[in-house]
N, C-alpha and C positions, 0 to 999 in steps of 0.2 A: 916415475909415474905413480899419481898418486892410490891409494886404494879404491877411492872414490868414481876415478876417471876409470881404470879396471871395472869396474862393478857397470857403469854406464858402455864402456865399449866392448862390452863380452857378447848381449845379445847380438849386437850388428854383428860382429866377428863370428859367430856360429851361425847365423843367417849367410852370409855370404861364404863359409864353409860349407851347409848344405847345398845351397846352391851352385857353387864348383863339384861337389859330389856328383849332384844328378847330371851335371854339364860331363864328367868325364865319363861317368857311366854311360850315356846318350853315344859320348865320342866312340866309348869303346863298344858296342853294341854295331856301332855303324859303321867301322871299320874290322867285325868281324863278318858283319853280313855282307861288307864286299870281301872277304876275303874269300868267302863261299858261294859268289854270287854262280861258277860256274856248276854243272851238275852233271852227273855221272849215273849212269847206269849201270848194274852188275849182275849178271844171269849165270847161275848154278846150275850146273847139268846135275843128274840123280847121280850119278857117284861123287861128285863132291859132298852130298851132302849124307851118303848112308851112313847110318847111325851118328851119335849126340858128340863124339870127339869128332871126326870130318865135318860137323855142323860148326860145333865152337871153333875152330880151325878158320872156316869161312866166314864166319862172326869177326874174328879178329882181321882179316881184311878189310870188310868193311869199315869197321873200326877205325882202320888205320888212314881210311880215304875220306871219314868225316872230318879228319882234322882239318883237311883246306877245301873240303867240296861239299854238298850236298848231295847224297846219295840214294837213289830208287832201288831196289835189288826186286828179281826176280826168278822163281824158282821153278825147279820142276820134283815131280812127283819123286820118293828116294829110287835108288836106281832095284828095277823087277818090279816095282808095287804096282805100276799101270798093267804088266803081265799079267799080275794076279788077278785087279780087279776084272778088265778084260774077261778075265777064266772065268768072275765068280757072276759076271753077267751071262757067258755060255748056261751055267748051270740054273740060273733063274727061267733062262726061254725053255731049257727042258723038265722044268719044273720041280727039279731037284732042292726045295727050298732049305728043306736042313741040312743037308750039304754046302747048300750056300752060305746058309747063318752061321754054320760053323767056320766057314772060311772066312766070313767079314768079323766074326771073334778074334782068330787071330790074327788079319790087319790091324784091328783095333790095338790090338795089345804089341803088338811089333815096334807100332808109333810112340804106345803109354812107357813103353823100355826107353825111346828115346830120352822122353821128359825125366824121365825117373835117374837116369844119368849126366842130366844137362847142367848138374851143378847149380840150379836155383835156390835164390831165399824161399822160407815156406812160406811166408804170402802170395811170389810171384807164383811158386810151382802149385797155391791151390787155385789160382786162379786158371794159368792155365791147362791144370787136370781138368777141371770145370768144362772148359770150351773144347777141350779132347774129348770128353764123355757125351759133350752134345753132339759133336762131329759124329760118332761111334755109334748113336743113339741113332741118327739119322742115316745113316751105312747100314745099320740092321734092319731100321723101316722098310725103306726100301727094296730089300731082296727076301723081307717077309713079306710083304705085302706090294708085289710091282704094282705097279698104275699100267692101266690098258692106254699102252702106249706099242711105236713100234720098237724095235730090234735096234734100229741105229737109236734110237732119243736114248733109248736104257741105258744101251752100252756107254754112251755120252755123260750120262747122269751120273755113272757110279766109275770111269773112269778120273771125273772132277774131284774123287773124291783123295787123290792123291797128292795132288798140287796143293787142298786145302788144309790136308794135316800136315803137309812139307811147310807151307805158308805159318802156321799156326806155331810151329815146332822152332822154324826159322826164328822166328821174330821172339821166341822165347832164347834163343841163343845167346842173341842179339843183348836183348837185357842182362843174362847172364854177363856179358860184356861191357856191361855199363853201356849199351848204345841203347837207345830210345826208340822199338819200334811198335808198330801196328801192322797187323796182318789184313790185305785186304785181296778181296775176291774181285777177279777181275769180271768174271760174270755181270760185274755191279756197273761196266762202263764199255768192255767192248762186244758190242753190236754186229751181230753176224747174220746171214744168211742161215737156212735153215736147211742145211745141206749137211746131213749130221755124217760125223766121223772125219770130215773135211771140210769145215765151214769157211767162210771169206768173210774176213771183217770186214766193214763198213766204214772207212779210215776216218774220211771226215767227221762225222757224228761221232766215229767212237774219239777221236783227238777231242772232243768240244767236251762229252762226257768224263773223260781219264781226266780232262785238266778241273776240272768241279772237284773230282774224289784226289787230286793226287798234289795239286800245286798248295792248298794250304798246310797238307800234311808237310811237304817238305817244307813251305815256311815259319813254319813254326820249331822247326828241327827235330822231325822224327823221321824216321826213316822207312819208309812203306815196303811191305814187304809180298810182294806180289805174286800170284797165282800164274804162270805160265799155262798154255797149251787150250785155257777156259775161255770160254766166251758165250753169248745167249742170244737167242732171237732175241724180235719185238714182244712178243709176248710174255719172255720169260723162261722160255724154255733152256737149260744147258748145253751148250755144245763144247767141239773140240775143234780146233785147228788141222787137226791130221797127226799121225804118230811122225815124231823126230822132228816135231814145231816147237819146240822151248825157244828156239835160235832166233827163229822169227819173234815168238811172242816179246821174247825182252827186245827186238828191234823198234818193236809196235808199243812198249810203256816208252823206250829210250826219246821213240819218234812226241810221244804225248809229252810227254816233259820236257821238252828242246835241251835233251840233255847233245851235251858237245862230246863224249865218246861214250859207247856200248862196250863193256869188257867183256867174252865171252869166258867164263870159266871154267876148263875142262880135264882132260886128263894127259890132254897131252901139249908139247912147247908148243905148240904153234902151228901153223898149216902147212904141210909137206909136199914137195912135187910128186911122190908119191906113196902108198901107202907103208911106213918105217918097219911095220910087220914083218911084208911079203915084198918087200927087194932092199937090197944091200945099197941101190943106189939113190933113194929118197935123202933129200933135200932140204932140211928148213930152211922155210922162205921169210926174212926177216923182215919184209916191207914188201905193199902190193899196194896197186892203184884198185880202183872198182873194178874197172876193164879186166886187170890181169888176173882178180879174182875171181870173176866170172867165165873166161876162157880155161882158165882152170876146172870149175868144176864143169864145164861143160865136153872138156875129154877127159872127165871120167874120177878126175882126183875129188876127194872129201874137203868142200871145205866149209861152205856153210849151206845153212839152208835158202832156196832161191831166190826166196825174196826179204832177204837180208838186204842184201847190198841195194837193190834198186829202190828200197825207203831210206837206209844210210843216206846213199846219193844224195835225196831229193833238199837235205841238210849240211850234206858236207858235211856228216857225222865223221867222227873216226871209230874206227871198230878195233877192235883186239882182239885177241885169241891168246889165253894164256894159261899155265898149268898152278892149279889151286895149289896143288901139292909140289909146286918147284917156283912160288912166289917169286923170288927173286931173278928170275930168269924174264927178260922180257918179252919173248912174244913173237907173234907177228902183228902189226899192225898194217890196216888196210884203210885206205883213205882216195881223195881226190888227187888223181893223176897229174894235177896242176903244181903240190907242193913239192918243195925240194926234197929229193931223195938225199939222204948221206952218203951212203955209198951203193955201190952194185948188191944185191942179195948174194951171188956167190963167193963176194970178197969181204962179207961182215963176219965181224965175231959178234960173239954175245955180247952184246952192246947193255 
C-alpha cells in the first residue's frame, strides 16, 4: 500500500473507528442498565448504624449490592437519639430552654464525631460539615424559640431531627465508599394524616410523589438515601409514623420504587419462633410465606412491624430480615406463599 492511498484512507478509518467507539459504548451502557434493571431496597435499624465505623460497615453492603442492582436505602435515627430528642422536647413544653439548648449541643456534636471519623476527602467532609451545621442550626432554633404549636407537632418536629442527620451522615459513608449518594427527606414526598406521633401515610399520592423525588435519582445511579419514621401533612407540617416504624417506612420507599426485595437490616439472623434471649428453645425460621408471618406475630413473636407484610403482599415483594453484623449469613426470607419452598424451616441449614 502505497503512502498516498494511507494518507487518503486514514480519515475514513478513524471515522468509522469513532463511530464503532460510540456503538460499543451505547452497547455497553445498555447492557449494564439491564443488568441493573432490578432494584432493591435496604433499611438500617439505629444500631447498625451507631457511630462512623457501623456506618462504613453498612456503606460497604450497599456497595456491594450496586454491582448488579440499583439500590434505595433507608435509615433510621442512630440507635437512643429519638430518646433523646423525645427528652429534649419534654424540657421545651416545661420550659426549660437552656437545658434544652444544651442538650440539642450535644446531639449536634454526637452526629459532628460521626463525620469527623467517617474517613472523607476534605472537600467531601467540608461539605458535608456545612449541611450538619445547618441541620444543628436548625435543632437549636427550634427549642430556643418553639413556635406555638401543640405537644404532639413539637415532639414530631424535633424527633425528625434524627433520621435527617442519620440520612446526611449515611450518604456521606456512602461516598466515603466510592458509592454515589444524596440524602433525601422523606417529608418531601410521603403524605400523612395529621395525627401526630402516629400518622398514616396517604399511599397512593405518597407512591406518585416518592416516584418524582426517587426514580430519577436511581436512574441516573445514585443512590438515595432516605429518612425513615418522617412524613408531613398537606400543609407541611412534620410528622412521625409511630415509634418502632423504620420497618414500615423502608416497606413504603421499597413499595414507591417497585423495588423486587425489602432487606431489613438488623441485629439479629433472622426472625425466630421465639424470643433467642428468654427461651432455649427459639427457632430460626429460614423461609416464611406472608401468612406464616403474620400468624406469628400475631401470637406474640417479634417479627416485623404490621404493616410490613400487607404492602409486601400487595407486590409480591420479598422481604428479608438479615444481620448487618453477620452479612454472610442469610436470613430469613418472607415472600408469597405461592413459591417453591427448598426445604422445611426446621430441616435447613444456613443456606
Amino acid at each position: 500500500m502505497s503512502p498516498e492511498n494511507v494518507q487518503e484512507e486514514a480519515p475514513y478509518s478513524e471515522g468509522v473507528d469513532e463511530q464503532c467507539g460510540r456503538m460499543f459504548e451505547a452497547i455497553c451502557a445498555e447492557l449494564a442498565a439491564e443488568t441493573k434493571r432490578n432494584v432493591v431496597a435496604f433499611k438500617f435499624g439505629g444500631t447498625s448504624l451507631l457511630g462512623a465505623q457501623r456506618m462504613l460497615h453498612a456503606a460497604s453492603l450497599v456497595k456491594q449490592a450496586t454491582r448488579t442492582s440499583r439500590v434505595a436505602v433507608v435509615v433510621s435515627a442512630m440507635k437512643g437519639v429519638t430518646d433523646q430528642l423525645l427528652a429534649l422536647a419534654k424540657l421545651v413544653d416545661s420550659g426549660n430552654l437552656r437545658e434544652a439548648k444544651r442538650k440539642a449541643d450535644a446531639l449536634f456534636r454526637l452526629h459532628a464525631d460521626v463525620l469527623f471519623e467517617s474517613q472523607l476527602g476534605e472537600l467531601d467532609h467540608q461539605r458535608v460539615w456545612h449541611d450538619l451545621r445547618l441541620l444543628g442550626r436548625d435543632l437549636l432554633h427550634e427549642v430556643s424559640a418553639p413556635a406555638h404549636e401543640s405537644e404532639e407537632a413539637r415532639q414530631d418536629s424535633l424527633a425528625s431531627f434524627g433520621e435527617r442527620f442519620s440520612a446526611r451522615l449515611f450518604a456521606a459513608a456512602l461516598d466515603a465508599r466510592d458509592v454515589p449518594a444524596v440524602p433525601v427527606t422523606s417529608a418531601e414526598f410521603v403524605l400523612t394524616c395529621d395525627t401526630f406521633r402516629d400518622a398514616k401515610p396517604q399511599m397512593e399520592e405518597t407512591r406518585r410523589r416518592g416516584r418524582d423525588v426517587l426514580q430519577p435519582l436511581l436512574e441516573s445511579g445514585l443512590v438515595p438515601v432516605v429518612t425513615g419514621f418522617v412524613g408531613a401533612t398537606r400543609d407541611g407540617r412534620v410528622t412521625t409514623l409511630g415509634r418502632n416504624s423504620s420497618d414500615y417506612s423502608g416497606a413504603i420507599i421499597a413499595h414507591v420504587v417497585d423495588a423486587d426485595e425489602l432487606v431489613i437490616w438488623t441485629d439479629v439472623d433472622g426472625v425466630y419462633t421465639a424470643n433467642p434471649n428468654e427461651s432455649s428453645e427459639a427457632r430460626l425460621l429460614h423461609q416464611l410465606s406472608y401468612e406464616e408471618a403474620h400468624a406469628l406475630a400475631a401470637s406474640g413473636a417479634k417479627v416485623l412491624h404490621a404493616d410490613v407484610l400487607p404492602l409486601a403482599a400487595e407486590t409480591e415483594m420479598v422481604v428479608w430480615v438479615r444481620n448487618t453484623f453477620n452479612p454472610e449469613f442469610r436470613g430469613t426470607r418472607i415472600g408469597p406463599a405461592g413459591q417453591k419452598m427448598q426445604q422445611e424451616n426446621s430441616q435447613r441449614g444456613d443456606a
